[in-house]
C-alpha positions as CSV (number, residue, x, y, z in Angstrom):
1,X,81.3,72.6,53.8
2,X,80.4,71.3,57.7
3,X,83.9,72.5,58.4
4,X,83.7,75.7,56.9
5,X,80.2,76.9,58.5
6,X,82.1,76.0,61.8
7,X,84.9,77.4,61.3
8,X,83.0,81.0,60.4
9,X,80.6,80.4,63.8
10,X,83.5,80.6,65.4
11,X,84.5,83.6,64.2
12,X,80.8,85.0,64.7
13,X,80.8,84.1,67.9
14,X,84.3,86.2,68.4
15,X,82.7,89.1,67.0
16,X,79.6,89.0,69.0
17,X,81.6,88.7,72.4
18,X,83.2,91.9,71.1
19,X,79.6,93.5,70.6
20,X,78.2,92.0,73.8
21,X,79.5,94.2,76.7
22,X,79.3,93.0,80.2
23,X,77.4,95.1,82.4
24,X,74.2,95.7,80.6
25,X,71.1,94.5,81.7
26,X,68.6,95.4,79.1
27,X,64.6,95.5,79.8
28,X,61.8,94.4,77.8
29,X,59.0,94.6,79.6
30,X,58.4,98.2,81.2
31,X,57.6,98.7,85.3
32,X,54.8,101.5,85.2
33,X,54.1,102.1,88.6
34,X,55.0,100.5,92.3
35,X,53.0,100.8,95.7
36,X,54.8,101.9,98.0
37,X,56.5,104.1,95.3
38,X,60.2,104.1,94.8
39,X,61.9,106.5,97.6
40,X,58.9,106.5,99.5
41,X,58.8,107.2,103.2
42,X,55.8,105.1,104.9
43,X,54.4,105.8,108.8
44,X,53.3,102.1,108.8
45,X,54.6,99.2,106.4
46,X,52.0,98.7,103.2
47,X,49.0,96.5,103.3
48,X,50.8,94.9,100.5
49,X,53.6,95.5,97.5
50,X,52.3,95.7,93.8
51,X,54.0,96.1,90.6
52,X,52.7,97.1,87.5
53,X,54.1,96.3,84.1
54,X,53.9,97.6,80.4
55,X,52.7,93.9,79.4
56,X,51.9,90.3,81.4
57,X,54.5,89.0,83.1
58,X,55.6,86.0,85.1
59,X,57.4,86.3,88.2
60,X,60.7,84.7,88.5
61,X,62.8,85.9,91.8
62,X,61.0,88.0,94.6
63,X,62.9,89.3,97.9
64,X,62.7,91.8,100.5
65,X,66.4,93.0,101.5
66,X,65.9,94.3,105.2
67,X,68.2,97.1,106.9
68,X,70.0,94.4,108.3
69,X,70.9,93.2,105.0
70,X,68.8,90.3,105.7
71,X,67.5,88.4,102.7
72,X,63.9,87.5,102.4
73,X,62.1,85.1,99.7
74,X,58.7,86.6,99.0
75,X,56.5,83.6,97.7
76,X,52.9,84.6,98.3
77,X,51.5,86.7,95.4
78,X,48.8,86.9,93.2
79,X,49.3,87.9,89.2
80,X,46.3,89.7,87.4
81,X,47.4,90.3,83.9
82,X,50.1,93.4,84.2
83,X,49.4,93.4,87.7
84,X,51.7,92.1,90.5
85,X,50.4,92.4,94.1
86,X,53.1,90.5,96.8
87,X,52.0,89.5,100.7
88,X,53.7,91.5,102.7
89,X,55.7,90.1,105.8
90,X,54.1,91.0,109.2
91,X,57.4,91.7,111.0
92,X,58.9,94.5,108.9
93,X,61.4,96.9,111.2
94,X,62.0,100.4,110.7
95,X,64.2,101.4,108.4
96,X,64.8,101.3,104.5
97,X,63.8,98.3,102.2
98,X,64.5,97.2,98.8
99,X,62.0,95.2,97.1
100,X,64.2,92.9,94.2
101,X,61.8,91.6,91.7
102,X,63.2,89.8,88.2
103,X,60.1,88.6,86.4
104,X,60.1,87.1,82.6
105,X,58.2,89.1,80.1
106,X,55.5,88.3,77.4
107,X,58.6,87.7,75.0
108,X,60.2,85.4,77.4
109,X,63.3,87.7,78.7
110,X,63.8,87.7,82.0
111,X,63.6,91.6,83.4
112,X,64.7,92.6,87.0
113,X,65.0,95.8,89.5
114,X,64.2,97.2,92.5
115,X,62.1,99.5,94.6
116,X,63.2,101.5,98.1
117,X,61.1,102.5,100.9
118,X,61.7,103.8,104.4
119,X,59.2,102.6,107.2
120,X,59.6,105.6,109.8
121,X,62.9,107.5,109.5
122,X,65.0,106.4,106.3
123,X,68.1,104.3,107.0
124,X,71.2,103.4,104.9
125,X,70.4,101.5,101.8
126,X,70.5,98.1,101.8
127,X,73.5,96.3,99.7
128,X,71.6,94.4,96.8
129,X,72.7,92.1,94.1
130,X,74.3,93.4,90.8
131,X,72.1,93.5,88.0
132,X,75.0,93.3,85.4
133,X,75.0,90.5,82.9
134,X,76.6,88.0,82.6
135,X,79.6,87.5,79.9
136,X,79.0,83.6,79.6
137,X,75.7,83.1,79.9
138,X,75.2,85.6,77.1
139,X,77.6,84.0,74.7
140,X,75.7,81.2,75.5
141,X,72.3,82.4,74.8
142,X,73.6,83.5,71.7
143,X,74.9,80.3,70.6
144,X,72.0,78.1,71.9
145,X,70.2,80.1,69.5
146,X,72.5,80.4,66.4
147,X,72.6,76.6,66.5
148,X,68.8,76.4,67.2
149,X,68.8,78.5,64.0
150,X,70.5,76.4,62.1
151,X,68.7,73.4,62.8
152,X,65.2,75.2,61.8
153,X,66.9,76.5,58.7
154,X,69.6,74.8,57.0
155,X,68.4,71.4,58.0
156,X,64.5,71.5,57.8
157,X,64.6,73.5,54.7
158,X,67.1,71.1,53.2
159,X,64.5,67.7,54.4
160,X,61.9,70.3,52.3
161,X,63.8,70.5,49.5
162,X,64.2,66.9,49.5
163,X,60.5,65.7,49.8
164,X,59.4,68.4,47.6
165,X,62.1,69.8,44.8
166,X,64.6,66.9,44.0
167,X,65.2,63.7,45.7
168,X,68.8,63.4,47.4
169,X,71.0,60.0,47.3
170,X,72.2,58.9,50.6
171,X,75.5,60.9,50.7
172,X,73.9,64.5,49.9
173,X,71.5,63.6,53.2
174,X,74.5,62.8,55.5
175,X,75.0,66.8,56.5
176,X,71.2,67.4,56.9
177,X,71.3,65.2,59.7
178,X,74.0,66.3,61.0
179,X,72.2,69.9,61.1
180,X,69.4,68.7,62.8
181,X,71.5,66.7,65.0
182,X,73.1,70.2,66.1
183,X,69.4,71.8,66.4
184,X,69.2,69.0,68.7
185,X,71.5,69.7,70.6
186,X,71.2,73.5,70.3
187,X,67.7,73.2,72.1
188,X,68.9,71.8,76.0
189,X,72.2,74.5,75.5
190,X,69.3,76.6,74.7
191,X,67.3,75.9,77.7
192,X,70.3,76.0,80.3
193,X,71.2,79.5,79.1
194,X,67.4,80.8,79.5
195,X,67.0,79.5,83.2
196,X,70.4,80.7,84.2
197,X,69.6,84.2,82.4
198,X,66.1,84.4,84.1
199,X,67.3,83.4,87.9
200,X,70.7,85.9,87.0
201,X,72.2,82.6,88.5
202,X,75.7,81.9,87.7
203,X,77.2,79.1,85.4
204,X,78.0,76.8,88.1
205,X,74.1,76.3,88.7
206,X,73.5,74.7,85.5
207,X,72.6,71.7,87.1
208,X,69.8,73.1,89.9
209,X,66.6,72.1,89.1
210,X,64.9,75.4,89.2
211,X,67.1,76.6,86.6
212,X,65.7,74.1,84.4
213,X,61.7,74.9,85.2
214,X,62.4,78.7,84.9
215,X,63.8,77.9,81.1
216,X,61.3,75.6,80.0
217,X,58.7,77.9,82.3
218,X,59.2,80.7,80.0
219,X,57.7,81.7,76.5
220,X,61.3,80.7,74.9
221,X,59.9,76.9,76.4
222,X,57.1,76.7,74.1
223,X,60.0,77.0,71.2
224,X,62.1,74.4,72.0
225,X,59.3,72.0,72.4
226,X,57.7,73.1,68.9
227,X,61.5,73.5,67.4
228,X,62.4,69.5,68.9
229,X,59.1,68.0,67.5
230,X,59.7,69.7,64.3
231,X,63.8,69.0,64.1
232,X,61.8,64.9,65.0
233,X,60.1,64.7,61.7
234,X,62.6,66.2,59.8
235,X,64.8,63.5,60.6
236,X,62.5,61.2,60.2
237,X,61.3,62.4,56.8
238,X,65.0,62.0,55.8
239,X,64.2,58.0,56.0
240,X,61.2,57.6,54.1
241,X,59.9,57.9,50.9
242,X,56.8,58.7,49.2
243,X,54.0,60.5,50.6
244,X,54.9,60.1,53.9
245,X,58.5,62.0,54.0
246,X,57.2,64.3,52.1
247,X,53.9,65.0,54.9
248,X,56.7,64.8,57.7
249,X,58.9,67.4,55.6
250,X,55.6,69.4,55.4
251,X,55.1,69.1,59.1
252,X,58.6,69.9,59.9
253,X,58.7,72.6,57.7
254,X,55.5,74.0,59.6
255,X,56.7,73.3,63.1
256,X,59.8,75.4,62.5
257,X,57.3,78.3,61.6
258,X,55.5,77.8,65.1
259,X,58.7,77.6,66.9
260,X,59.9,81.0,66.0
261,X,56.9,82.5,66.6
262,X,55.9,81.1,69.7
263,X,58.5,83.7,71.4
264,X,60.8,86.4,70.8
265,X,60.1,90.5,70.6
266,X,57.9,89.9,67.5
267,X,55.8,87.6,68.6
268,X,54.6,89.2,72.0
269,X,53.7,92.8,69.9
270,X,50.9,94.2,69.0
271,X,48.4,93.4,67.1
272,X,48.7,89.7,67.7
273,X,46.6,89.2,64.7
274,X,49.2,90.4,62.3
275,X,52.6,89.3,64.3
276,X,52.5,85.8,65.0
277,X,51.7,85.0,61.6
278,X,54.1,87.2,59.9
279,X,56.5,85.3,62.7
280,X,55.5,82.1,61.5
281,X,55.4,82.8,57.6
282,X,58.9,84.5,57.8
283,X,60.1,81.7,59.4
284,X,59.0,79.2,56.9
285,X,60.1,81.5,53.9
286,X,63.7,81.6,55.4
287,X,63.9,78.1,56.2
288,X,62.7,77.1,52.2
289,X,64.9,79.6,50.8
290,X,68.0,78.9,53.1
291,X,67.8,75.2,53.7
292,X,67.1,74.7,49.6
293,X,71.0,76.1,49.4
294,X,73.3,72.9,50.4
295,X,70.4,70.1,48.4
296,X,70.7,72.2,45.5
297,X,74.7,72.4,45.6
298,X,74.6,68.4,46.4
299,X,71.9,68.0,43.3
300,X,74.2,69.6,41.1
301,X,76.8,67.5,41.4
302,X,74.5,64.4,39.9
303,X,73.1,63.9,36.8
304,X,69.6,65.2,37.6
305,X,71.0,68.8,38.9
306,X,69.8,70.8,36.1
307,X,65.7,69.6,36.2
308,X,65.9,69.5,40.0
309,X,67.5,73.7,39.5
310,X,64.6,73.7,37.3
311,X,61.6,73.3,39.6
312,X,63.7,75.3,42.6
313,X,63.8,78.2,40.2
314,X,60.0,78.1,39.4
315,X,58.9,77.9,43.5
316,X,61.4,80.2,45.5
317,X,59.9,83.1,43.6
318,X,56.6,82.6,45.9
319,X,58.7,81.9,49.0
320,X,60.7,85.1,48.5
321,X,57.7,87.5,48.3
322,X,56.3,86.0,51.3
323,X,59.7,86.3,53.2
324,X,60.0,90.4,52.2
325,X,56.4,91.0,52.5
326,X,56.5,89.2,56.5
327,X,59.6,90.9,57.2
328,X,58.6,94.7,56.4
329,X,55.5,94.1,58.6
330,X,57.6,93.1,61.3
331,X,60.1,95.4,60.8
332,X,57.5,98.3,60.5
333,X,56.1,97.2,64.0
334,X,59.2,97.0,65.3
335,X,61.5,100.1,64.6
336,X,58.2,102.8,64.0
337,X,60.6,105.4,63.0
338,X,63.1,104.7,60.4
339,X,65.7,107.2,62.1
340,X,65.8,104.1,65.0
341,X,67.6,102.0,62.3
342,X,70.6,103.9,62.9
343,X,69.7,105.1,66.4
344,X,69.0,102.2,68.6
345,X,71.1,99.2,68.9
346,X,67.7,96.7,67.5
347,X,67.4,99.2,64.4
348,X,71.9,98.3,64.0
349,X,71.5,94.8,64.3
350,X,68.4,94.9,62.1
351,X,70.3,97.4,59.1
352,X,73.4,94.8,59.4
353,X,70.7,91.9,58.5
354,X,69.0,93.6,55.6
355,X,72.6,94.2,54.4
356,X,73.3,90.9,54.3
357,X,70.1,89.6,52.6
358,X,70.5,92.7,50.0
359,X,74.1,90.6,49.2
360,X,72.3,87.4,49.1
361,X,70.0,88.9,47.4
362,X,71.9,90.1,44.6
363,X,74.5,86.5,44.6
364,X,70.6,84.7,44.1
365,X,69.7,87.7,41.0
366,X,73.3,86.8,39.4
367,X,72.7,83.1,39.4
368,X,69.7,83.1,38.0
369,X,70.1,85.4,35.2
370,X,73.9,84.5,34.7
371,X,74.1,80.8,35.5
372,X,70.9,79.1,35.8
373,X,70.4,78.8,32.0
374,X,73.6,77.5,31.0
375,X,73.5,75.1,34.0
376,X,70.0,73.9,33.2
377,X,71.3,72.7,30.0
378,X,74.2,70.2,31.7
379,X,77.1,72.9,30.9
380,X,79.8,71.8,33.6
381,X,81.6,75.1,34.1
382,X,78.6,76.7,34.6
383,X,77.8,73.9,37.3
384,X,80.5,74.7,39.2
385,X,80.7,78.0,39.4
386,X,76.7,78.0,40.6
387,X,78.0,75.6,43.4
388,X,80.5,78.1,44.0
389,X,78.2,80.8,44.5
390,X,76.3,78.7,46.6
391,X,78.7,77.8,48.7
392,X,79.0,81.4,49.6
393,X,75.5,82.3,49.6
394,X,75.6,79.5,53.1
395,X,78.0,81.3,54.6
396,X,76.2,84.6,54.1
397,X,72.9,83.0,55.5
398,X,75.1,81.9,58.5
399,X,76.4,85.3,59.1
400,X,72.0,86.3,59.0
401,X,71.4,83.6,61.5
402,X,74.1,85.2,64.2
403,X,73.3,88.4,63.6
404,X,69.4,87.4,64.3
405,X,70.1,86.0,67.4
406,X,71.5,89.1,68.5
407,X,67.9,90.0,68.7
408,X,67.7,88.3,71.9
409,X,70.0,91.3,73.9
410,X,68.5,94.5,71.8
411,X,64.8,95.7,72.7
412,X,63.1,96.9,69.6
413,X,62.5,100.8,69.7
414,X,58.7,99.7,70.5
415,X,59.3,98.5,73.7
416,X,61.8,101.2,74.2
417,X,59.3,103.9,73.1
418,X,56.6,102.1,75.8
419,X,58.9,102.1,78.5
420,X,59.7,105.9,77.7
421,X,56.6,106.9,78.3
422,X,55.4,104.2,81.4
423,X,59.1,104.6,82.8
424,X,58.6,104.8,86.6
425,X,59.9,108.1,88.0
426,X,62.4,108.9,90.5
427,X,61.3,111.0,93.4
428,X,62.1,112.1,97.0
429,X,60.3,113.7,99.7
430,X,62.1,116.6,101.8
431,X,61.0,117.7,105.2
432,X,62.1,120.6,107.4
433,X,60.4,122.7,110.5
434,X,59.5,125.5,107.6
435,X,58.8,123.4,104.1
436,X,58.2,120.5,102.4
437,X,58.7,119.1,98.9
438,X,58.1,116.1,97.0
439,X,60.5,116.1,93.9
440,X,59.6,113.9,91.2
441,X,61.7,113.0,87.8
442,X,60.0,111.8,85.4
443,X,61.2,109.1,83.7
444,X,63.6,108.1,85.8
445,X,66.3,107.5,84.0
446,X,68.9,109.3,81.9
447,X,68.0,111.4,79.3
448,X,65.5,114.1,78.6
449,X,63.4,114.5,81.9
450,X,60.8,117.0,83.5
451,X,60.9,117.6,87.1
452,X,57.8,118.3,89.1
453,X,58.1,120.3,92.6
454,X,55.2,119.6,94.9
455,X,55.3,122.0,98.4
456,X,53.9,122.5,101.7
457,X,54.5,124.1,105.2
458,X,56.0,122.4,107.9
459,X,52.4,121.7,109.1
460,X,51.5,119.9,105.6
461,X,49.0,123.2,104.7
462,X,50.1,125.2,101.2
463,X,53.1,126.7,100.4
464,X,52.7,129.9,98.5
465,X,56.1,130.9,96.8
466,X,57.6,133.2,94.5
467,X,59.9,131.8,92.9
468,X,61.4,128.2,93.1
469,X,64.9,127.3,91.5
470,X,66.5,124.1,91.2
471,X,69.7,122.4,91.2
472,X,70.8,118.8,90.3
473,X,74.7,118.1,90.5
474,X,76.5,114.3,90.6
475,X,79.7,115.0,91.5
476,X,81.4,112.2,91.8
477,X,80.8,111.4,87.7
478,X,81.9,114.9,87.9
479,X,79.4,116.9,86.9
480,X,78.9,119.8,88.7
481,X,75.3,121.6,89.5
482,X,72.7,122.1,86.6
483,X,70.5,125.1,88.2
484,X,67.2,125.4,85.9
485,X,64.1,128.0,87.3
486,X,61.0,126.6,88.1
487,X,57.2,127.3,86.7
488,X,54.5,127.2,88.1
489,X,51.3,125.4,87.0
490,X,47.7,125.9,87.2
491,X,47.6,122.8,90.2
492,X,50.0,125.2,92.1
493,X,53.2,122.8,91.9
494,X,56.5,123.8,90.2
495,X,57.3,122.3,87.0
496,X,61.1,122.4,85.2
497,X,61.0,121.0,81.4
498,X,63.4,119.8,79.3
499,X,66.0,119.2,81.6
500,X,68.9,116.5,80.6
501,X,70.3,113.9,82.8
502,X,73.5,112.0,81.0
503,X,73.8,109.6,83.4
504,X,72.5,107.6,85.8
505,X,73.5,107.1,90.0
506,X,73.1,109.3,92.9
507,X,72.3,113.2,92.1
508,X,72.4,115.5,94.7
509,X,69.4,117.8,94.5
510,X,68.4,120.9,96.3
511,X,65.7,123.5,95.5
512,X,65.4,127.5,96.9
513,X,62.3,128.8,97.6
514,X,61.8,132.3,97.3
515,X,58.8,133.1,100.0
516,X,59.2,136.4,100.0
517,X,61.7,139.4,99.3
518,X,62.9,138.8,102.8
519,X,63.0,135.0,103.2
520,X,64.2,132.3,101.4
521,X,64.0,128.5,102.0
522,X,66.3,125.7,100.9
523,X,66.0,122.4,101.2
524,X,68.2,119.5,99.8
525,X,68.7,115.8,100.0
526,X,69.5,112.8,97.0
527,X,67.9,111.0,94.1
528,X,68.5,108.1,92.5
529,X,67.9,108.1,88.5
530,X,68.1,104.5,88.0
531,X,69.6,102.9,84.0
């Protein structure tokens, strides 16, 4: 059976290098705003840098990128909740800046980007590191956790199942340590894949201490601590008899509950009230209901099977409502609108899971009303035929494990619908000896956008205009110019709505501004809409 569950992990793992695309760096927590702003054009250098986030964060990686190139280390800040506010180096040049900041969310993923500003005149933009992830690491954040999985399930459910349903001989316990061996194991793989993830540090610095600290420094750190205590007295419990394996199962079967839900998307949403303990219920419902599946084949086999199917068929009932019951309240946090199960890659992963417990669902309906009863009463056929359907009811529940872990790459629409609406905006400031403008996209990214036109005379006094028309093209993704007429609001600026951006890079945008029938202004420069 070992041999088989491997065997299909490593095809999992085939298919999830297919659906895990290099090149994607996906955000969780969402910037809101950024002093000096992004694009901004500063007389003097700022008092000091501050970032503000959707939800708390932890810094991971600060630097200052000069116009040199030069590479600055910013380690004096102070963190107030959402609030990031960096000590700004006295010696700043003129020129243009980037600001690189990867700090690790609420929900322990590492998020990163970057802000420009000019001091004086703007220069040429500084080179800065690629954001793009990292085809390794990721498979091996995916594995850390499918085996981390595994271990809470499979194995703790089964030392459950043990203390609590029907007794195992020696043989039938051999493969539960082995799971929890691998959950072992799983948990520094684990680890190493966090830190290198939240530094965007390559393989080869597996070894570097601060790879280490920043994955047992995030949330996910807390869950490998709970998740090895708990994998502990599982193994323990597998040893003893009597009341005491059967509070260490109890514990165990706990712990794996608290691991789960001390991080991950879930966990970290609102309200906290309801989350974290639908986390931790769901998590012990899955781990009764999967890890019962390998005891209950090995029980089978003896001469006890049928009263030991018995009392498993008189319990799971309560384990099961709890599991559906926890899992539409997270999934009802999660995804909001049900069109997101088919429109967002979270909602995908999430209808490919409920399609698999609807199977396992209906395998567990057809052995209970088709073969429970006749193996209950010692039939042998019957027996082995339940084993059967056991045996591929494990391999589903592996297949639910991988495609869970996928979780760890896909933001739930909730934080996609926060970051939506907090998205920073992309903005430039145009100066000539006649006008001015300050342009501003908001969000700035691609997709549905609204851009604002703020303008001024050459000697910063009001601008009256006409009309105002304006023009966004990127033609090197070959798109040529979008022209869309301005309108203009009761604050006197210039508003364009519902505008589409498809993609992301440098746009080159110019706007005409009609003073009067005789004269006509235009002034143009680049934007950056950012991923």
């Amino acid at each position: 059976m070992l041999r088989r569950l491997l065997v299909l992990l490593l095809l999992l793992g085939a298919c999830a290098a297919a659906t895990l695309r290099p090149g994607t760096a996906l955000a969780h927590a969402a910037l809101v705003t950024t002093t000096p702003a992004d694009g901004a054009v500063l007389a003097r250098p700022p008092a000091a840098f501050t970032l503000r986030f959707s939800e708390p964060v932890s810094p991971l990686v600060l630097r200052l990128i000069g116009p040199d190139g030069e590479t600055r280390a910013l380690e004096r800040f102070a963190l107030r909740d959402r609030e990031l506010t960096i000590e700004v180096p006295t010696d700043l040049a003129a020129g243009s800046h980037v600001l690189s900041w990867r700090v690790v969310s609420e929900d322990g993923h590492p998020v990163g980007g970057s802000v420009l500003f000019s001091i004086g005149a703007p220069g040429a933009r500084p080179p800065e590191a690629s954001a793009q992830r990292n085809l390794p690491i990721t498979l091996a954040l995916w594995l850390g956790r499918v085996g981390l999985y595994l271990g809470l399930a499979l194995s703790i459910g089964g030392v459950a199942f043990s203390a609590w349903v029907g007794p195992l001989p020696a043989s039938a316990r051999r493969p539960l340590r082995v799971l929890i061996v691998l959950g072992l194991a799983a948990v520094p793989f684990a680890l190493a894949a966090q830190g290198l993830d939240a530094l965007a540090a390559p393989a080869s610095d597996v070894l570097r201490p601060e790879i280490w600290r920043a994955g047992i420094g995030s949330s996910f750190g807390h869950t490998a601590a709970i998740a090895t205590l708990a994998l502990l007295a599982g193994l323990v419990s597998l040893s003893l008899a009597g009341s005491a394996g059967r509070a260490l199962a109890l514990a165990a079967l706990l712990g794996a509950g608290l691991a789960l839900a001390a991080s991950g998307h879930a966990s970290a949403a609102s309200p906290q009230w309801l989350m974290r303990p639908a986390v931790f219920l769901h998590g012990i419902a899955m781990a009764a209901w999967a890890g019962a599946l390998l005891p209950l084949a090995q029980a089978l086999r003896g001469g006890d099977g049928a009263a030991t199917l018995a009392r498993f068929s008189r319990r799971i009932s309560f384990f099961l409502i709890i599991l559906f019951a926890s899992g539409a309240a997270l999934a009802i946090v999660q995804v909001e609108q049900p069109g997101a199960l088919l429109t967002s890659t979270y909602g995908l992963v999430l209808t490919a899971k409920l399609a698999l417990v609807a199977v396992l669902l209906g395998l567990a309906t057809f052995n209970r009303y088709r073969l429970t009863a006749p193996a209950r009463e010692g039939a042998e056929p019957a027996k082995r035929r339940l084993r059967g359907v056991i045996g591929v009811e494990v391999a589903i529940v592996l297949a639910i494990l991988a495609t869970a872990a996928l979780w760890r790459f896909t933001p739930p629409p909730r934080t996609l619908t926060i970051a939506s609406a907090t998205a920073v905006p992309a903005s430039v400031h145009i100066h000539s000896e006649k006008a001015m403008a300050e342009i501003s996209v908001r969000p700035g990214r691609p997709g549905p956008a609204n851009v604002s036109v703020a303008l001024l005379d050459g000697n910063f006094g009001p601008l009256t205009a006409k009309e105002v028309r304006l023009s966004l093209a990127n033609r090197a993704a070959g798109i040529e110019a979008v022209e869309r007429p301005a309108l203009r609001q009761p604050d006197g600026n210039w508003l364009v709505e519902g505008l589409t951006i498809p993609v992301a890079g440098r746009w080159s945008v110019e706007i005409e501004i009609l003073v009067s029938d005789f004269e006509m202004i235009r002034l143009g420069d680049t934007i950056e809409i950012k991923p």
